[in-house]
Each structure stands twice: as C-alpha cells, then as structure tokens.
C-alpha positions as CSV (number, residue, x, y, z in Angstrom):
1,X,0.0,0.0,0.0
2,X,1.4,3.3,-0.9
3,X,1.0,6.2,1.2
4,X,-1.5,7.6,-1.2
5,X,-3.9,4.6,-0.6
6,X,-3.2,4.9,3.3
7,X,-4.7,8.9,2.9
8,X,-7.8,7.5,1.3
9,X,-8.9,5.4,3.6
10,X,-11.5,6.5,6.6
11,X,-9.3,6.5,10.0
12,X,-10.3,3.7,11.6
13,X,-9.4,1.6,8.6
14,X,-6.0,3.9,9.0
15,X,-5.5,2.7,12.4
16,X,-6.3,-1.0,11.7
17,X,-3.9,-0.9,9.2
18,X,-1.0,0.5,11.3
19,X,-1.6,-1.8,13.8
20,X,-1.7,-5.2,11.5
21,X,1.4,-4.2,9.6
22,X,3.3,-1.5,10.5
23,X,6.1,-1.8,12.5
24,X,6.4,-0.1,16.0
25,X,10.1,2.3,15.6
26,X,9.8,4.7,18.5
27,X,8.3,6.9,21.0
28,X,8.6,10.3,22.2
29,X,6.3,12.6,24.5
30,X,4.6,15.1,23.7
31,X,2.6,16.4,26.9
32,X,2.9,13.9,30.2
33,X,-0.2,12.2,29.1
34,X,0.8,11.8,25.5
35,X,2.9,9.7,24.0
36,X,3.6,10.0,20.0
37,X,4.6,6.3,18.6
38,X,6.1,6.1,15.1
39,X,5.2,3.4,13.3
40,X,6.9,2.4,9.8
41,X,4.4,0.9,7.0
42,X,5.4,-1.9,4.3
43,X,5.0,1.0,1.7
44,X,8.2,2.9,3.1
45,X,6.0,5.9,4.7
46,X,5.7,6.8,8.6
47,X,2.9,7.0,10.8
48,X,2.6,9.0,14.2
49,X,0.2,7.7,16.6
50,X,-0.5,10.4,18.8
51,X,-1.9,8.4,22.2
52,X,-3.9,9.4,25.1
53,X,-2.5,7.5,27.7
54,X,-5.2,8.4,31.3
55,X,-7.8,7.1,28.4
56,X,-6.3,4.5,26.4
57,X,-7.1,6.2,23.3
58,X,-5.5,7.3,19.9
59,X,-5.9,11.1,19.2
60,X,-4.9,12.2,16.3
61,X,-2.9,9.7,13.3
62,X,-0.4,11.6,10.8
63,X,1.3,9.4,7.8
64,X,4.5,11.5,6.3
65,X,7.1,10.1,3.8
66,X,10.3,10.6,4.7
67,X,11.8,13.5,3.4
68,X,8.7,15.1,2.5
69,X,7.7,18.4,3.6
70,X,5.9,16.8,6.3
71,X,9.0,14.7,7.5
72,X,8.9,14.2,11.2
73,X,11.6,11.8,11.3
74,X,13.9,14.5,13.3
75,X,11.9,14.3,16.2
76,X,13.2,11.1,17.1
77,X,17.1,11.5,15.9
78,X,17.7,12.7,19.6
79,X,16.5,8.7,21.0
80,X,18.5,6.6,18.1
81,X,21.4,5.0,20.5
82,X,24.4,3.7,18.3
83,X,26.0,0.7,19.0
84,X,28.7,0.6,21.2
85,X,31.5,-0.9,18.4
86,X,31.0,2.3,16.0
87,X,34.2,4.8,16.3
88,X,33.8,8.0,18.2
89,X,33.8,11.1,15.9
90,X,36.6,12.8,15.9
C-alpha cells in the first residue's frame, strides 16, 4: 500500500492498518499524558500515533514520507542510540 492509498482510507481503517502491519520504531512525549509512537508501513512511509495515555485512546494519526515536507523523522534522531563498536567522531 502506498502512502496515497493509506490517505484514502476513513481513520479507523488507517488505524487497523497501522496496527496489522506497521512496524512499532519509536516513542517520544509530547505532553505527560501523550505519547507519540512512530510506526513504519510496508510501503516505506511513517505514521505517528498520537496516544492518550489516562484514556487508552489514539488522538490524532499523521502518515508522512520521509523526506517530505511533512517529514517528522527529526523528532526522534535525539533517542536513536548507536551501537557501542561504532568509532567516536573525531
């Protein structure tokens, strides 16, 4: 599915789809009570799952490819840990 098809689909067909075959990448908060999951799709394009977490509910869903104008990949470069056998830059 491209991220095209994704848009056209109604959001709770979205979400269904995000959680049967995305692939969970990361997490970062965005108030104390939400967390915003990135999830990566078989059709190379991002969704953010923004999640109420006092009511167990998803707020708001935002697919982006990455390096499109809506790219929010940079919000998560701070929490990518590199493994420990990589060099130290000089």
């Amino acid at each position: 599915m491209t991220l095209n098809e994704f848009n056209t689909l109604p959001e709770d067909c979205q979400l269904a789809v995000v959680y049967a075959t995305g692939t969970y990448v990361a997490r970062h908060w965005q108030e104390v009570y939400e967390a915003v999951l990135l999830y990566e799709l078989p059709g190379r394009f991002f969704v953010e799952l923004t999640y109420h977490v006092d009511t167990n509910e998803v707020q708001h869903l935002f697919p982006f490819a990455a390096g499109s104008e809506d790219d929010r990949l940079a919000d998560y470069a701070m929490f990518v840990q590199l493994p420990g056998w990589l060099p130290e830059a000089e």
